[in-house]
PDB file as gemmi writes it, atoms N, CA and C in Angstrom:
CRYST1    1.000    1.000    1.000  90.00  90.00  90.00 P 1                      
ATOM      1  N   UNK A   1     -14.367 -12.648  -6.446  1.00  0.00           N  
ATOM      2  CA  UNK A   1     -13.224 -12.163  -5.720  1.00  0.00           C  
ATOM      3  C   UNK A   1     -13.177 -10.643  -5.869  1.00  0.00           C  
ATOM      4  N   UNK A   2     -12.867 -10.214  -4.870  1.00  0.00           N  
ATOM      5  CA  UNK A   2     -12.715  -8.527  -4.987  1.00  0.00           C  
ATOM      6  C   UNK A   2     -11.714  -8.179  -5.628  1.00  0.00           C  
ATOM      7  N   UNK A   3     -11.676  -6.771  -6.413  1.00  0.00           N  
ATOM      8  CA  UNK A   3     -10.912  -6.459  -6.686  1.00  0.00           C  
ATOM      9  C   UNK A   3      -9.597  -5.639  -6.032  1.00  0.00           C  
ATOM     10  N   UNK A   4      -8.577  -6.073  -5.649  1.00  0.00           N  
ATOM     11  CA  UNK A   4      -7.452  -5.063  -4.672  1.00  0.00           C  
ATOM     12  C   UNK A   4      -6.827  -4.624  -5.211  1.00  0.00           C  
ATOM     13  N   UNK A   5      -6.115  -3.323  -5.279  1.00  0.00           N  
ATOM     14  CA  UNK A   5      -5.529  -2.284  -5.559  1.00  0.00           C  
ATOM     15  C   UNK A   5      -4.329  -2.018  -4.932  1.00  0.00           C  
ATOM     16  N   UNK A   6      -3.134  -2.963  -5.686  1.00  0.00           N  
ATOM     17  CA  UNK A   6      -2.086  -2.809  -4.808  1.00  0.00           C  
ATOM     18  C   UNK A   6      -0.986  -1.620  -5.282  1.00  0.00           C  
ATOM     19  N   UNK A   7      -0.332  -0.896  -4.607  1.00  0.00           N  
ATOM     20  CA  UNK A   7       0.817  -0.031  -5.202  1.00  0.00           C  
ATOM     21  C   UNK A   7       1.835  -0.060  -5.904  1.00  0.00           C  
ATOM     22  N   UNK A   8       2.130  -1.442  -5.893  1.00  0.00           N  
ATOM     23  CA  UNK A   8       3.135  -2.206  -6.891  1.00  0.00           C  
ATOM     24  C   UNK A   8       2.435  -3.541  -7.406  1.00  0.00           C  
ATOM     25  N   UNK A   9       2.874  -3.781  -8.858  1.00  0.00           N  
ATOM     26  CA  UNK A   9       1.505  -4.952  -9.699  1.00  0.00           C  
ATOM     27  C   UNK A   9       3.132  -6.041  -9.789  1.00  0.00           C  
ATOM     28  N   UNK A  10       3.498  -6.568  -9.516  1.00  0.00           N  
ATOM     29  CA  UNK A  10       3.961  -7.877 -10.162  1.00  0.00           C  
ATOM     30  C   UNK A  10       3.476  -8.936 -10.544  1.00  0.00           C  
ATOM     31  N   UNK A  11       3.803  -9.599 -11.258  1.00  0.00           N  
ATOM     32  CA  UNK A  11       3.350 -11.078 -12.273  1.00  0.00           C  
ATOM     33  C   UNK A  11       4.488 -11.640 -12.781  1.00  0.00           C  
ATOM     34  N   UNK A  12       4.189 -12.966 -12.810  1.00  0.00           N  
ATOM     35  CA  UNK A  12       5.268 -14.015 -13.356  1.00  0.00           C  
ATOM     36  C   UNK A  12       4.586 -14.456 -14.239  1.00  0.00           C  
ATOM     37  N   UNK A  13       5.811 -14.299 -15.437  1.00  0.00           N  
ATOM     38  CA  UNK A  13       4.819 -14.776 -16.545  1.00  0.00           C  
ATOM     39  C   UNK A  13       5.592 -15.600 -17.743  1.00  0.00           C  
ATOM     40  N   UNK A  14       5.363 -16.227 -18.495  1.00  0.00           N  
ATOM     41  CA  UNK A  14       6.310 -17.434 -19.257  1.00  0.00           C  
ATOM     42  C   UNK A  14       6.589 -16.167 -20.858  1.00  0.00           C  
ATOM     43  N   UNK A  15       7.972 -16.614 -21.048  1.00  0.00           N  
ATOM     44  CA  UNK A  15       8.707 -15.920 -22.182  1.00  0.00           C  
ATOM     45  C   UNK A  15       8.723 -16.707 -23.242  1.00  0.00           C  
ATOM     46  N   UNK A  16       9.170 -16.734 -24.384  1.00  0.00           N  
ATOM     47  CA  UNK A  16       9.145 -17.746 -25.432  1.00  0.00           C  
ATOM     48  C   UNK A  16      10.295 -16.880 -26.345  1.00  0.00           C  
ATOM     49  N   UNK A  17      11.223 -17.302 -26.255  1.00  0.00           N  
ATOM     50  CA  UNK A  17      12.348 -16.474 -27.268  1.00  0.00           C  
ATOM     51  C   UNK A  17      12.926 -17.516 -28.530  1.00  0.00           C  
ATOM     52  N   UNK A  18      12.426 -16.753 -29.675  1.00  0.00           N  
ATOM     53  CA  UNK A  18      12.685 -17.823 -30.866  1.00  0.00           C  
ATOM     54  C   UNK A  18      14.041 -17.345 -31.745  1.00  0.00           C  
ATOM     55  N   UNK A  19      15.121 -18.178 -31.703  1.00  0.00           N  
ATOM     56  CA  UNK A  19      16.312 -17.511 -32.497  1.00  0.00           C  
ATOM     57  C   UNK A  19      16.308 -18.892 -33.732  1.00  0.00           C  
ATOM     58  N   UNK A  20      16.606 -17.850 -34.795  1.00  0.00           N  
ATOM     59  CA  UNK A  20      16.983 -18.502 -35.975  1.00  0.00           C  
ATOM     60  C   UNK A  20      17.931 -19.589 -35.820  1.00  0.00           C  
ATOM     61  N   UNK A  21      18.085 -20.740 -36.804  1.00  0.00           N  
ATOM     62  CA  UNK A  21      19.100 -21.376 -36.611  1.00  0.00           C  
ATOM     63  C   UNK A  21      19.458 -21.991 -37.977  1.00  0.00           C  
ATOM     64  N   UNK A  22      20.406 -23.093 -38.331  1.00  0.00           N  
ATOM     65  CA  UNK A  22      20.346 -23.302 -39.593  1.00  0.00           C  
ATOM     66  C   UNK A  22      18.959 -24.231 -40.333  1.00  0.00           C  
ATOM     67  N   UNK A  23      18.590 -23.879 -41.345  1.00  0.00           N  
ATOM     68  CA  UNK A  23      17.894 -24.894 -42.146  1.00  0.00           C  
ATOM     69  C   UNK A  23      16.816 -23.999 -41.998  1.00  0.00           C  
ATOM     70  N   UNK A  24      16.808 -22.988 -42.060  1.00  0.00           N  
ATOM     71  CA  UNK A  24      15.518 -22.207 -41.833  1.00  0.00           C  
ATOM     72  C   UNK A  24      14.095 -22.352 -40.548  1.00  0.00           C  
ATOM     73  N   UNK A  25      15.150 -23.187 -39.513  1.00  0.00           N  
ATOM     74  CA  UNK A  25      13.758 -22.965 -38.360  1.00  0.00           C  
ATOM     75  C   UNK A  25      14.184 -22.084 -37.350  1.00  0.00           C  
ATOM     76  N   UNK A  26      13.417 -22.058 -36.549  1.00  0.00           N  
ATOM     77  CA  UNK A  26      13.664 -21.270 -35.053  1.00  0.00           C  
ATOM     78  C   UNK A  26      14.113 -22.170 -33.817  1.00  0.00           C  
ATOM     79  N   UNK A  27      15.198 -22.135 -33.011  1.00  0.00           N  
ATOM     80  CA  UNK A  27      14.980 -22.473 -31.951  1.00  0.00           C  
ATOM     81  C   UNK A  27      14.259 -21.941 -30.850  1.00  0.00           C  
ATOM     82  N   UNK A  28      13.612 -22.319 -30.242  1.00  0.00           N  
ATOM     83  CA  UNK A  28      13.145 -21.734 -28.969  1.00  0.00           C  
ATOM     84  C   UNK A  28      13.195 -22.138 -27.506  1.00  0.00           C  
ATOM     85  N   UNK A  29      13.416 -21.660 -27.214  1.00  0.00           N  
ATOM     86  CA  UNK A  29      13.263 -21.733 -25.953  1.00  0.00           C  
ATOM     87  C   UNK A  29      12.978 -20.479 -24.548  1.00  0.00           C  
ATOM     88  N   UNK A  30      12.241 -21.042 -23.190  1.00  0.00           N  
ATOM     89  CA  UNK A  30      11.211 -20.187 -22.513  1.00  0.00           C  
ATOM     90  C   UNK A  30      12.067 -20.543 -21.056  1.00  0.00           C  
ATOM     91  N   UNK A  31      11.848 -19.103 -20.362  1.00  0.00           N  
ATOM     92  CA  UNK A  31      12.222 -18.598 -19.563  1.00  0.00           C  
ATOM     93  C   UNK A  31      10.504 -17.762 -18.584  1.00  0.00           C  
ATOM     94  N   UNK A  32      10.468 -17.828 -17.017  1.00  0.00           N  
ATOM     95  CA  UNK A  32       9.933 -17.252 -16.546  1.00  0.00           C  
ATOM     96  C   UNK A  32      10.336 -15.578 -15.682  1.00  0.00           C  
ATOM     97  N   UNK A  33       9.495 -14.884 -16.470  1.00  0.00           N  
ATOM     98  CA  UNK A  33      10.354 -13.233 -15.962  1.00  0.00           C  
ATOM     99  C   UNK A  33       8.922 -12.578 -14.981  1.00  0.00           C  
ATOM    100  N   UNK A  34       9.573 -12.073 -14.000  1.00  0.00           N  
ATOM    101  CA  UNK A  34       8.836 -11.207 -12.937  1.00  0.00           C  
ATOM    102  C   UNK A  34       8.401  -9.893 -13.804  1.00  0.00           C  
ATOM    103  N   UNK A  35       7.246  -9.371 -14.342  1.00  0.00           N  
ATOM    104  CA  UNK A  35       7.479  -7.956 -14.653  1.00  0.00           C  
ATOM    105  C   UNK A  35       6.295  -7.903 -13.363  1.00  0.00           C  
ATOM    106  N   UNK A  36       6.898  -6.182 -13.761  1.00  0.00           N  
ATOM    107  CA  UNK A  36       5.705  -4.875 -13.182  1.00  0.00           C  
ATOM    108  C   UNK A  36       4.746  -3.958 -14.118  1.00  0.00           C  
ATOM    109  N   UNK A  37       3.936  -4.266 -13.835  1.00  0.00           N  
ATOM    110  CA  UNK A  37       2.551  -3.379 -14.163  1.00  0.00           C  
ATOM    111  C   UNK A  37       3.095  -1.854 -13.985  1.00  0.00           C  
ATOM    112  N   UNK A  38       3.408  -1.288 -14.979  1.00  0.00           N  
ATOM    113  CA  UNK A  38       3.566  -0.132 -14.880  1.00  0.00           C  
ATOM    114  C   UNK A  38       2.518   0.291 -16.387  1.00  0.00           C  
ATOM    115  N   UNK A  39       1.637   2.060 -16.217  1.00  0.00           N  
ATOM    116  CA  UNK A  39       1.149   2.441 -16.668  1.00  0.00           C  
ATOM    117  C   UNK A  39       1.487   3.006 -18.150  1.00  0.00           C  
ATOM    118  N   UNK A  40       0.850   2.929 -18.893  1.00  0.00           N  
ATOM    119  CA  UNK A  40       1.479   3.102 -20.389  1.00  0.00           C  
ATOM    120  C   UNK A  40       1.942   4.371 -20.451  1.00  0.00           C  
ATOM    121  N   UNK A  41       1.647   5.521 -19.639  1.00  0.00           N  
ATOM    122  CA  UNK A  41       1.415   6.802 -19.622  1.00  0.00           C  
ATOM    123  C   UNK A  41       2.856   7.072 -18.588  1.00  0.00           C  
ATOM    124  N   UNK A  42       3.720   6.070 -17.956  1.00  0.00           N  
ATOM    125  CA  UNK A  42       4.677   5.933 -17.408  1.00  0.00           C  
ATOM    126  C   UNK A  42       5.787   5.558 -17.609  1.00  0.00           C  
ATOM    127  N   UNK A  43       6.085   4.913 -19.217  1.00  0.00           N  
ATOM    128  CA  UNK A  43       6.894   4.187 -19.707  1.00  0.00           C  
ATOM    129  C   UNK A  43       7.478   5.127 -20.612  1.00  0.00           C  
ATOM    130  N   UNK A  44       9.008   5.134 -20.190  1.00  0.00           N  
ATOM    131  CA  UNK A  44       9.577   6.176 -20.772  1.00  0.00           C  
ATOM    132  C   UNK A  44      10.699   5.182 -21.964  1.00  0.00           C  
ATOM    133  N   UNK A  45      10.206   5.761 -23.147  1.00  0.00           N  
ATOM    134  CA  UNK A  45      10.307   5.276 -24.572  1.00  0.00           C  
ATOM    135  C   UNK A  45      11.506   5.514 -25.141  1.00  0.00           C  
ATOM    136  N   UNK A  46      12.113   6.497 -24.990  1.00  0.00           N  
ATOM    137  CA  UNK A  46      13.381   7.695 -25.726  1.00  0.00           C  
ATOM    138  C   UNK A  46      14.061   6.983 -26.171  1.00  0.00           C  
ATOM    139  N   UNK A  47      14.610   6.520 -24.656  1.00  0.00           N  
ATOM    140  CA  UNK A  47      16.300   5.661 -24.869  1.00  0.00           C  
ATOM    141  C   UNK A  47      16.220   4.130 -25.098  1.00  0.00           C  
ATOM    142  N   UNK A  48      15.584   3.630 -25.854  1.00  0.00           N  
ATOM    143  CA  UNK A  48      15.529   2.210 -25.739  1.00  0.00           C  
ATOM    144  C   UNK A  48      15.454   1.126 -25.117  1.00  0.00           C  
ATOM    145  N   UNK A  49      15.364  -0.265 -25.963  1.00  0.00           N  
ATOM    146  CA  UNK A  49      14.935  -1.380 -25.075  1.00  0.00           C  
ATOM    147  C   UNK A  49      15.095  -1.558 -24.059  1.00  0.00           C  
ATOM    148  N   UNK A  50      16.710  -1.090 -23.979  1.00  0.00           N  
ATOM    149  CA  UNK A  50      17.066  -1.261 -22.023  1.00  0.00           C  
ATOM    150  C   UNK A  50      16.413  -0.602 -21.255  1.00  0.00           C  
ATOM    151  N   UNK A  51      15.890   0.709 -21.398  1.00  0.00           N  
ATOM    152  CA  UNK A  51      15.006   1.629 -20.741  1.00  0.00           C  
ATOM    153  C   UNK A  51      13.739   1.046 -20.182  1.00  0.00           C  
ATOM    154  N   UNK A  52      13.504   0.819 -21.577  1.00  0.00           N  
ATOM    155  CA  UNK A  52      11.550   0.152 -21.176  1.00  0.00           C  
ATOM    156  C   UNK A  52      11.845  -0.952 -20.689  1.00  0.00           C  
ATOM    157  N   UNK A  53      12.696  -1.786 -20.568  1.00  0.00           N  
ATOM    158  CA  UNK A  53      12.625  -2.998 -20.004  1.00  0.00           C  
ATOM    159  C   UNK A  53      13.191  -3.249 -18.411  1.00  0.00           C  
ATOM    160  N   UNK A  54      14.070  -2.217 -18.080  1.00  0.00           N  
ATOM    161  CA  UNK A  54      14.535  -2.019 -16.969  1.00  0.00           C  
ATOM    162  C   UNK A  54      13.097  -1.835 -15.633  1.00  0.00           C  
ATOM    163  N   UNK A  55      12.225  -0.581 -16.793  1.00  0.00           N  
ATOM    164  CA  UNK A  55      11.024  -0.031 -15.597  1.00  0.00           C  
ATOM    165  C   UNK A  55      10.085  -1.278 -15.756  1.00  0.00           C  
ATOM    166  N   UNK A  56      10.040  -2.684 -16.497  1.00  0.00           N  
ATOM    167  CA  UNK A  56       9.260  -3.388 -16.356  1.00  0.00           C  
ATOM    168  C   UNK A  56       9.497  -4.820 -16.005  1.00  0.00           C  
ATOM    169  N   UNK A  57      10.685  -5.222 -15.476  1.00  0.00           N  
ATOM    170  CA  UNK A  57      11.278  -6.637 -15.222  1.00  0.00           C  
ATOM    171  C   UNK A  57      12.156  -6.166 -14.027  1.00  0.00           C  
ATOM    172  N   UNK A  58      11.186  -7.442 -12.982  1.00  0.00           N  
ATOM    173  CA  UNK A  58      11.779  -7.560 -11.457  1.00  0.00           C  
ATOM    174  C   UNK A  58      12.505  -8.975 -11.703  1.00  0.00           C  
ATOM    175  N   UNK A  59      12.409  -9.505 -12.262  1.00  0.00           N  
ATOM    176  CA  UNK A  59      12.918 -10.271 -12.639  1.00  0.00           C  
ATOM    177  C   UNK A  59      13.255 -11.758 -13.147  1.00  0.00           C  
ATOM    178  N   UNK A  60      13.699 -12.693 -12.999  1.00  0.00           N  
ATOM    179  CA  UNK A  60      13.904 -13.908 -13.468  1.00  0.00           C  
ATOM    180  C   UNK A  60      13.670 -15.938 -13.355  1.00  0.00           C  
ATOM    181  N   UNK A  61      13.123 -16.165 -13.843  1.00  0.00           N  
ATOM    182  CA  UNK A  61      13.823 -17.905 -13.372  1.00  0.00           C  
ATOM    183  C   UNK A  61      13.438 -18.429 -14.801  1.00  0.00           C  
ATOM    184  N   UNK A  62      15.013 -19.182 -14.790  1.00  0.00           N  
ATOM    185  CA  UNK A  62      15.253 -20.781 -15.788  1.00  0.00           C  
ATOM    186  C   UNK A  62      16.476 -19.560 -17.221  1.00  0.00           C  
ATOM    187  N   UNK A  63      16.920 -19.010 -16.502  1.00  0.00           N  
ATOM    188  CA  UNK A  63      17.643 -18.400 -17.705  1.00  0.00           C  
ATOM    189  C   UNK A  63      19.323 -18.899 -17.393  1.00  0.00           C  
ATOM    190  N   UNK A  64      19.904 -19.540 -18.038  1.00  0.00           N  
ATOM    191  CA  UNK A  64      21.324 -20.415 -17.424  1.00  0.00           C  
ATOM    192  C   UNK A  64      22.122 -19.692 -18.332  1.00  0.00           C  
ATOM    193  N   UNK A  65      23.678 -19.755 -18.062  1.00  0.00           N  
ATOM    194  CA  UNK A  65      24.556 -19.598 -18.703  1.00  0.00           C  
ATOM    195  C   UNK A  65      24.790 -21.137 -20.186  1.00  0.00           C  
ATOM    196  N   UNK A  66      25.669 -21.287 -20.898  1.00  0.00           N  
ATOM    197  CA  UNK A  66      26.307 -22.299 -21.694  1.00  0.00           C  
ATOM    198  C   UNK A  66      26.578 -23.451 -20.724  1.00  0.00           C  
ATOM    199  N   UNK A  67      27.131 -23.158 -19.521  1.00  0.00           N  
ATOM    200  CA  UNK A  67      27.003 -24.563 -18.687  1.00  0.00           C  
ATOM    201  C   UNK A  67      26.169 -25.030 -17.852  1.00  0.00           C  
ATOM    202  N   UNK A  68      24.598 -24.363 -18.335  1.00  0.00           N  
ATOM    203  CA  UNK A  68      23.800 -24.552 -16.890  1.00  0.00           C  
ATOM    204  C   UNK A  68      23.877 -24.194 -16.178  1.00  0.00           C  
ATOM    205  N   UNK A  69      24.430 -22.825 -15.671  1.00  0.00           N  
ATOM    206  CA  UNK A  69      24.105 -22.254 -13.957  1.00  0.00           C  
ATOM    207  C   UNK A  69      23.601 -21.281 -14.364  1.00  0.00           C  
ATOM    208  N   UNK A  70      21.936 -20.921 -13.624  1.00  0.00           N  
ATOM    209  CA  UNK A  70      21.841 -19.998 -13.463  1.00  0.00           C  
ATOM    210  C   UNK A  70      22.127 -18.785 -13.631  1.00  0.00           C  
ATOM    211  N   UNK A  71      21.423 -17.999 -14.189  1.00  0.00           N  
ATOM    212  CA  UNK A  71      22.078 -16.561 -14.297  1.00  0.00           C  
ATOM    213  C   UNK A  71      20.981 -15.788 -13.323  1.00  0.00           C  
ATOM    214  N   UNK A  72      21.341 -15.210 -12.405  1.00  0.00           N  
ATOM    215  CA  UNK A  72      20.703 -13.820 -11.377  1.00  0.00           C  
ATOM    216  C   UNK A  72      20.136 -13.373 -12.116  1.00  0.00           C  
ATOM    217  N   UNK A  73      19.155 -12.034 -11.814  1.00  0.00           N  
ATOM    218  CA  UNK A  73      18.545 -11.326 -12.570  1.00  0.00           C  
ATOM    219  C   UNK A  73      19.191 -10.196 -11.447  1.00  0.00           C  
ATOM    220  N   UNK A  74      19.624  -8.985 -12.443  1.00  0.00           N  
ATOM    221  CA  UNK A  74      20.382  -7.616 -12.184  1.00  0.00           C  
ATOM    222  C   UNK A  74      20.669  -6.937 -13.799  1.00  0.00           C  
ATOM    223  N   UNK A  75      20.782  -5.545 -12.854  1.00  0.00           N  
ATOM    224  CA  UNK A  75      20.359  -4.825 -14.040  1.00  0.00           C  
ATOM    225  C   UNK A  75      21.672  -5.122 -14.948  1.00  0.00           C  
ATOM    226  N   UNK A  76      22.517  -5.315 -14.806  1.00  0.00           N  
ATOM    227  CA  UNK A  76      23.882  -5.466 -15.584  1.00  0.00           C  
ATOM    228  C   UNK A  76      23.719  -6.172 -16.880  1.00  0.00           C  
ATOM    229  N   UNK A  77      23.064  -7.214 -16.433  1.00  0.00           N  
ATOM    230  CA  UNK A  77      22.358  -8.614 -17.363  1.00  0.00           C  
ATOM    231  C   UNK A  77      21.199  -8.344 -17.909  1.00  0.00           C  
ATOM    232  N   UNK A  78      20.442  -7.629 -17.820  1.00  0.00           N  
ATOM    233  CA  UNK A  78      19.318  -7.136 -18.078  1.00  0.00           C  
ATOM    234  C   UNK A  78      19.734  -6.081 -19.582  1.00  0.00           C  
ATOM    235  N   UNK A  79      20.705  -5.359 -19.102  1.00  0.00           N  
ATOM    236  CA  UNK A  79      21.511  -4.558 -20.293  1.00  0.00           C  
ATOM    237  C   UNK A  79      22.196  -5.295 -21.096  1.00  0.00           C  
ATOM    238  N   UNK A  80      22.534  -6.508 -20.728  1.00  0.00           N  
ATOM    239  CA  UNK A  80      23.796  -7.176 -21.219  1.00  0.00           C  
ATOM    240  C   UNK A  80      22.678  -7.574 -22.591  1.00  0.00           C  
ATOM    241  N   UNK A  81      21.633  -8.565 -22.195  1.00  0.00           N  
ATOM    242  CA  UNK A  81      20.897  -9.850 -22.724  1.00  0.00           C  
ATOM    243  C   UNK A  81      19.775  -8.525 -23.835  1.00  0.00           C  
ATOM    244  N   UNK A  82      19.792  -6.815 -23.374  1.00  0.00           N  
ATOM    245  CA  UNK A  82      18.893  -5.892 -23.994  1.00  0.00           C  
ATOM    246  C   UNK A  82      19.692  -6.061 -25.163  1.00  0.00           C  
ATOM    247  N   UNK A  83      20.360  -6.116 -25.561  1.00  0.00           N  
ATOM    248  CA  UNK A  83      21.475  -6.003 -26.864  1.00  0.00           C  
ATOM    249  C   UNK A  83      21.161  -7.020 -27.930  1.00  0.00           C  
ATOM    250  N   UNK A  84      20.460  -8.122 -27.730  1.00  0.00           N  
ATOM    251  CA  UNK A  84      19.983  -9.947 -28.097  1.00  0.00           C  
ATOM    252  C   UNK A  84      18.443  -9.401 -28.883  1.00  0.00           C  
ATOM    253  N   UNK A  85      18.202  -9.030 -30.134  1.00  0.00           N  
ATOM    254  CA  UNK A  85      17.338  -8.726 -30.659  1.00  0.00           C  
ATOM    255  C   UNK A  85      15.646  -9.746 -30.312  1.00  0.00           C  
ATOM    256  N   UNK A  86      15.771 -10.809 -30.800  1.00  0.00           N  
ATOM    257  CA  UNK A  86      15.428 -12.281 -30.466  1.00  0.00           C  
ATOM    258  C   UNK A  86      14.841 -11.900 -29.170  1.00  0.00           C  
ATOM    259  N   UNK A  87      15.902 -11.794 -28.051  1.00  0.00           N  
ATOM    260  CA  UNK A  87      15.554 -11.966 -26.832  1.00  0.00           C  
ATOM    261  C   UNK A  87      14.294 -10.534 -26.571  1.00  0.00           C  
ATOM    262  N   UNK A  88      14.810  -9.502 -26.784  1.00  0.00           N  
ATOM    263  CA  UNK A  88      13.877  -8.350 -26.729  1.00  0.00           C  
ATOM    264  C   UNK A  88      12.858  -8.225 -26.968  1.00  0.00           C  
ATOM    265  N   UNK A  89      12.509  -9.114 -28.408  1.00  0.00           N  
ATOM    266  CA  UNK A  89      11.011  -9.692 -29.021  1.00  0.00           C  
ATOM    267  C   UNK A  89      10.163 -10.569 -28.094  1.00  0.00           C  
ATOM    268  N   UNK A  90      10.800 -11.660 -27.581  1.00  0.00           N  
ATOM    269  CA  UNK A  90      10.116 -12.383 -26.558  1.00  0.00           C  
ATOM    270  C   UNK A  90       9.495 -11.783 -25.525  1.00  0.00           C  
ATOM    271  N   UNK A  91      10.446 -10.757 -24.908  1.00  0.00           N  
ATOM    272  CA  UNK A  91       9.997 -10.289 -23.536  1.00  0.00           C  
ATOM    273  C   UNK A  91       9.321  -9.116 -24.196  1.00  0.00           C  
ATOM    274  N   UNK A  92       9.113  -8.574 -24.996  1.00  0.00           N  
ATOM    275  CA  UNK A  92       8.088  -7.431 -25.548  1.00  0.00           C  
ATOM    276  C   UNK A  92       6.835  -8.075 -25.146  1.00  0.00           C  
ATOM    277  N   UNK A  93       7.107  -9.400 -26.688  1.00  0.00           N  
ATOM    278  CA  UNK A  93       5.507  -9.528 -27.043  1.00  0.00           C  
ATOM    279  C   UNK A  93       5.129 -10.428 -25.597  1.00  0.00           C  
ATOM    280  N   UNK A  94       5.890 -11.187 -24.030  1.00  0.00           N  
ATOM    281  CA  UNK A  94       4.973 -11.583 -23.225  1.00  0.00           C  
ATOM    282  C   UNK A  94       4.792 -10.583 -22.671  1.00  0.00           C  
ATOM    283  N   UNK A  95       5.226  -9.584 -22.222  1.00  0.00           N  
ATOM    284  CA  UNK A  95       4.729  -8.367 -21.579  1.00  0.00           C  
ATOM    285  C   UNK A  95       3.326  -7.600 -22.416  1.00  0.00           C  
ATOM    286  N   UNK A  96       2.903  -7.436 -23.483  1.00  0.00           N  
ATOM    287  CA  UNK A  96       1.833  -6.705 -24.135  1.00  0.00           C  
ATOM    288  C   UNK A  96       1.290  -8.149 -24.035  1.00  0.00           C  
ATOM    289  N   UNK A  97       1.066  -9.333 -24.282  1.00  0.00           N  
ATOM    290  CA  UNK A  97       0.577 -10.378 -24.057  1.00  0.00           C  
ATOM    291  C   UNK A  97      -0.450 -10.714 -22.935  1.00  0.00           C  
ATOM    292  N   UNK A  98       0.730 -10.573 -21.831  1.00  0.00           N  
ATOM    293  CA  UNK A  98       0.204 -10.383 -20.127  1.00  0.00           C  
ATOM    294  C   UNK A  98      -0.552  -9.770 -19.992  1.00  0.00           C  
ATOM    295  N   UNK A  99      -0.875  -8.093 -20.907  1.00  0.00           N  
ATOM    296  CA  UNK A  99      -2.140  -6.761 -20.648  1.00  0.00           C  
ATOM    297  C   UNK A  99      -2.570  -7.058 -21.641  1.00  0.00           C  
ATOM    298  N   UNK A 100      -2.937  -7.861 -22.816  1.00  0.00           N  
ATOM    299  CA  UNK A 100      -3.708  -7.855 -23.626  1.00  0.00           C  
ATOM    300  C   UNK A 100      -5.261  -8.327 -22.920  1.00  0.00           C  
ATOM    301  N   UNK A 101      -4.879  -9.437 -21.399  1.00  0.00           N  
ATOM    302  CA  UNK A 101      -5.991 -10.522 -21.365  1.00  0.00           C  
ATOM    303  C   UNK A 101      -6.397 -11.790 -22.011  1.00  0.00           C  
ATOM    304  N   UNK A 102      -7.136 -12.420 -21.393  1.00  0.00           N  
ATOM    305  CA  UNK A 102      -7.476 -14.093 -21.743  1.00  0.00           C  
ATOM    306  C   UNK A 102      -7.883 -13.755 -23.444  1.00  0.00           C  
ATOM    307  N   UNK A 103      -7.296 -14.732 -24.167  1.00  0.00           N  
ATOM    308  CA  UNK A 103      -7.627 -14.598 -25.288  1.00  0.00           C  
ATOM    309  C   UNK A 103      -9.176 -15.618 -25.545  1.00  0.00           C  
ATOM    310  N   UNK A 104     -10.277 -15.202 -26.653  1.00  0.00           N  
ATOM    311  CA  UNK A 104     -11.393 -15.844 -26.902  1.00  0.00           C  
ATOM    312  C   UNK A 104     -11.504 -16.923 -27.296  1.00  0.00           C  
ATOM    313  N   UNK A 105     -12.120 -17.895 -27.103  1.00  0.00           N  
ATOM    314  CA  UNK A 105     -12.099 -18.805 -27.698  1.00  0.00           C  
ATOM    315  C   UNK A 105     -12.966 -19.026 -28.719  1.00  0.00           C  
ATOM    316  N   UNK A 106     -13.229 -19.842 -29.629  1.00  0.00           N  
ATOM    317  CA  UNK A 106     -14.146 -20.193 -30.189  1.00  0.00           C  
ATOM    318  C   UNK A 106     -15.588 -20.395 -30.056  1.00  0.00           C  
TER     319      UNK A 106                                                      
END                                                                             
């Protein structure tokens, strides 16, 4: 397959967000987020998570409120959910995940 060179990179890609809970395990649970391929040399660092995560998430599916509906993806929520330590870790490590490449096998 050729390679194409588009001006904007999107990908959908699976999240995995693990929050503590009692008895010493993690809950987890996964969400699918739209990011953008933006260049490392483009990612402006200063102001925090909300920053870098704003220039790299188009956005969302399977993220619900407490009663099951849906939550939109907008930047409001995007700031809101940047505040959720847990959550920030997930969408870090699938985003460096996504540009790391196929991992080796054995």
């Amino acid at each position: 397959m050729a390679f194409v060179r588009k001006k904007v990179k999107t990908f959908k890609w699976p999240v995995k967000v693990e929050e503590p809970a009692d008895g010493g395990v993690y809950e987890v649970s996964t969400f699918d987020v739209i990011f953008k391929r933006v260049a490392a040399s483009e990612l402006k660092q200063d102001n925090g998570d909300y920053e870098v995560l704003s220039q790299i998430v188009c956005g969302w599916e399977g993220i619900e409120d407490e009663s099951g509906k849906p939550i939109a993806f907008s930047q409001k929520t995007l700031k809101e959910l940047s505040d959720d330590a847990c959550w920030v870790r997930g969408m870090t490590n699938a985003y460096l995940d996504a540009l790391a490449g196929a991992k080796e096998g054995n």
